[in-house]
Backbone bond lengths (Angstrom), bond angles and torsions (degrees), N, CA, C in turn:
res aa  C-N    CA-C-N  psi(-1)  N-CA   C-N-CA  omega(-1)  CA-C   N-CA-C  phi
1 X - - - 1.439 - - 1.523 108.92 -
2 X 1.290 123.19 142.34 1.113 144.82 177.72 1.569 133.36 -130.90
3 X 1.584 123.33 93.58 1.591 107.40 -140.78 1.198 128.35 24.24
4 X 1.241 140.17 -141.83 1.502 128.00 170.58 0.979 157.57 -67.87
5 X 1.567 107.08 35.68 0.789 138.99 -130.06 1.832 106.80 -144.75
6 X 1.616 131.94 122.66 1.372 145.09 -178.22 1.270 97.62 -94.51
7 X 1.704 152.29 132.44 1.162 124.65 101.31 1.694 143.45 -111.62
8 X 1.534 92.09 121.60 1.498 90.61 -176.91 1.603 136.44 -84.91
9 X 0.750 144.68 155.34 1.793 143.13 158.12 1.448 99.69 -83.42
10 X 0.727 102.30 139.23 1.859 125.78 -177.60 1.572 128.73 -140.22
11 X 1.228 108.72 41.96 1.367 115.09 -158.23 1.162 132.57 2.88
12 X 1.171 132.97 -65.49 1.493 126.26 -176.29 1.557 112.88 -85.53
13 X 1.545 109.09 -20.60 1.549 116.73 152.67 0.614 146.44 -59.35
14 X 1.567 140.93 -40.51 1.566 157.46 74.85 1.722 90.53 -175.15
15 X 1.182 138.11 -128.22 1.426 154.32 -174.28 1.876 102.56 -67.21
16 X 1.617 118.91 111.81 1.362 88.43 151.38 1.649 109.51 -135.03
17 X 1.381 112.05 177.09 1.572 112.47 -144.13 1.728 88.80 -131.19
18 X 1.400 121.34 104.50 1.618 142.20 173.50 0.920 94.54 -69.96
19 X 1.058 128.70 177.54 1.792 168.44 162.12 1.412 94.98 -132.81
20 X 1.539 117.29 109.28 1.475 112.40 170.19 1.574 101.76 -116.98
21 X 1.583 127.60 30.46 1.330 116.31 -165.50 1.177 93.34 -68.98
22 X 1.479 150.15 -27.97 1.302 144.72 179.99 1.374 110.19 -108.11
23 X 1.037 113.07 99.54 1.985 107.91 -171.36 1.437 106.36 -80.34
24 X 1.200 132.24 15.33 1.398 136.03 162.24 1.536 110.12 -89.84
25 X 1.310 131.23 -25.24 1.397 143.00 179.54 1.632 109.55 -134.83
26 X 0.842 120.36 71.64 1.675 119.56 169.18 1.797 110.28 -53.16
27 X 1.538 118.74 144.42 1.326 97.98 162.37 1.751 98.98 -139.71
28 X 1.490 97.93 144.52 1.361 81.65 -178.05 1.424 123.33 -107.45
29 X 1.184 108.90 128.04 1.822 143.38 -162.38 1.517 93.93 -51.13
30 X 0.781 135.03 -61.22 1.930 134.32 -146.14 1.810 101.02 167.44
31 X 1.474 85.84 131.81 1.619 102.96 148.03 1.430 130.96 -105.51
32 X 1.438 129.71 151.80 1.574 134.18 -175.55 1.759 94.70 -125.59
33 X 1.264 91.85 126.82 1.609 101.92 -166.03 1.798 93.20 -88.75
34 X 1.303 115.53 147.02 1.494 123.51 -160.59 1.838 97.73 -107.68
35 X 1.521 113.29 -16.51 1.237 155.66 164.04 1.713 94.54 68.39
36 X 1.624 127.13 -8.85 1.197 122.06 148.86 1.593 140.88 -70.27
37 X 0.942 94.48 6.44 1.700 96.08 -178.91 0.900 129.20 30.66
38 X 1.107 111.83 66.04 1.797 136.13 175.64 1.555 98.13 -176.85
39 X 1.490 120.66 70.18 1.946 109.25 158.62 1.430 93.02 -104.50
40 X 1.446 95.82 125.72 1.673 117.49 172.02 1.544 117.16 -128.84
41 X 1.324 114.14 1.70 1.603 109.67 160.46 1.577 105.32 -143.02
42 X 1.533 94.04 175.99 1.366 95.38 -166.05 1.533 97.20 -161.06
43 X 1.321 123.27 140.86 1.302 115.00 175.50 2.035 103.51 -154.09
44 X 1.637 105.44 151.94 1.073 84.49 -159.91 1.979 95.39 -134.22
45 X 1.296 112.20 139.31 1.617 100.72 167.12 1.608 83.42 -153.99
46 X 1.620 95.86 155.24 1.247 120.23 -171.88 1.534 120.85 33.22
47 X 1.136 130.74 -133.76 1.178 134.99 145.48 1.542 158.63 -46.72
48 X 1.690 82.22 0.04 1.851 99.49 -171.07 1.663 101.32 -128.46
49 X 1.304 120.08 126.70 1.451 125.32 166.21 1.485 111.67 -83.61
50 X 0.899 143.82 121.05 1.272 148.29 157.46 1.394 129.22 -82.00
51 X 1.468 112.63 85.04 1.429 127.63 -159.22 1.980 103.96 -100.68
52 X 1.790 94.77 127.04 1.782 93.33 -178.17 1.415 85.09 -114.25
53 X 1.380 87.32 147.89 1.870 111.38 175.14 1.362 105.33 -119.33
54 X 1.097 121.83 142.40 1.511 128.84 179.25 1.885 107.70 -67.19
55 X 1.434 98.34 -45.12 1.426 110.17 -171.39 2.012 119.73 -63.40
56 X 1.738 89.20 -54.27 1.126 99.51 -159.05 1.558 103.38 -124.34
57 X 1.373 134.98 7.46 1.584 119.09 162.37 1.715 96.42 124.49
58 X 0.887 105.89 -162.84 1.622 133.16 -171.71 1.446 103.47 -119.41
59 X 1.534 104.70 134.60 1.481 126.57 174.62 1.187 107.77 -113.98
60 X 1.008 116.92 138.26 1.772 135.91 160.22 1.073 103.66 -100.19
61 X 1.533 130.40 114.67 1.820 131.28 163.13 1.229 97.00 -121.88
62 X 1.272 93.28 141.36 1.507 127.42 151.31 1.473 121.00 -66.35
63 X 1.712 119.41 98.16 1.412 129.20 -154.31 1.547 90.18 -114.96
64 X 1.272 129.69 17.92 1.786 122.77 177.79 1.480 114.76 -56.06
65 X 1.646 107.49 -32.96 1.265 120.47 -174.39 1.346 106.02 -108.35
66 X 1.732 149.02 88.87 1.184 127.96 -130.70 1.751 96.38 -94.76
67 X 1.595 117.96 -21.66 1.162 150.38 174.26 1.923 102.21 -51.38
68 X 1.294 124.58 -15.38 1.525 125.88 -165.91 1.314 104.31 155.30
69 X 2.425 99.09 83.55 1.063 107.77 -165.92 2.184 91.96 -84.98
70 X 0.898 100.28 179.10 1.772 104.53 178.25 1.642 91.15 -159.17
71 X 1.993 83.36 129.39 1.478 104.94 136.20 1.303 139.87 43.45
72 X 1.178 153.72 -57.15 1.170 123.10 -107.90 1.602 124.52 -102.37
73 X 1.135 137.72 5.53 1.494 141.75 114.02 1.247 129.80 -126.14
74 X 1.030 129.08 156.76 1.483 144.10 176.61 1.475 114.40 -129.32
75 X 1.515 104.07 126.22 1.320 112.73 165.42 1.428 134.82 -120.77
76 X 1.602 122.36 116.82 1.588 120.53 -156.79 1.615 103.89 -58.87
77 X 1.560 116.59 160.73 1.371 132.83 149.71 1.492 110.61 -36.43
78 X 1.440 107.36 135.92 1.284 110.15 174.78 1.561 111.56 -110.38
């Protein structure tokens, strides 16, 4: 969690991004597809989520806009 903010790994879902400002009604903001189907961690500082996929590597997104997170590097499984 990140101010009002959820993010989960969801494996075959990949990244998704709550609105918990009301924890009686969560809604969820946007998903970022990990397109491996397997996101099982997730870690978060400032502006960048750092999402690992079993399948296909680690994502760096850009979560400033939590509404339409993007991209912005990816690194394959080694």
């Amino acid at each position: 969690m990140s101010g009002a903010y959820a993010y989960v790994a969801d494996g075959y879902a990949g990244l998704h991004i709550i609105d918990i400002s009301n924890p009686i009604t969560p809604i969820l903001v946007s998903t970022f597809d990990t397109i491996g189907a397997g996101a099982f961690g997730i870690y978060v500082s400032g502006v960048y989520a750092y999402v690992a996929d079993w399948n296909t590597g680690l994502y760096i997104i850009d979560i400033s806009n939590p509404a339409a997170p993007i991209r912005k590097r990816y690194h394959p499984p080694v």
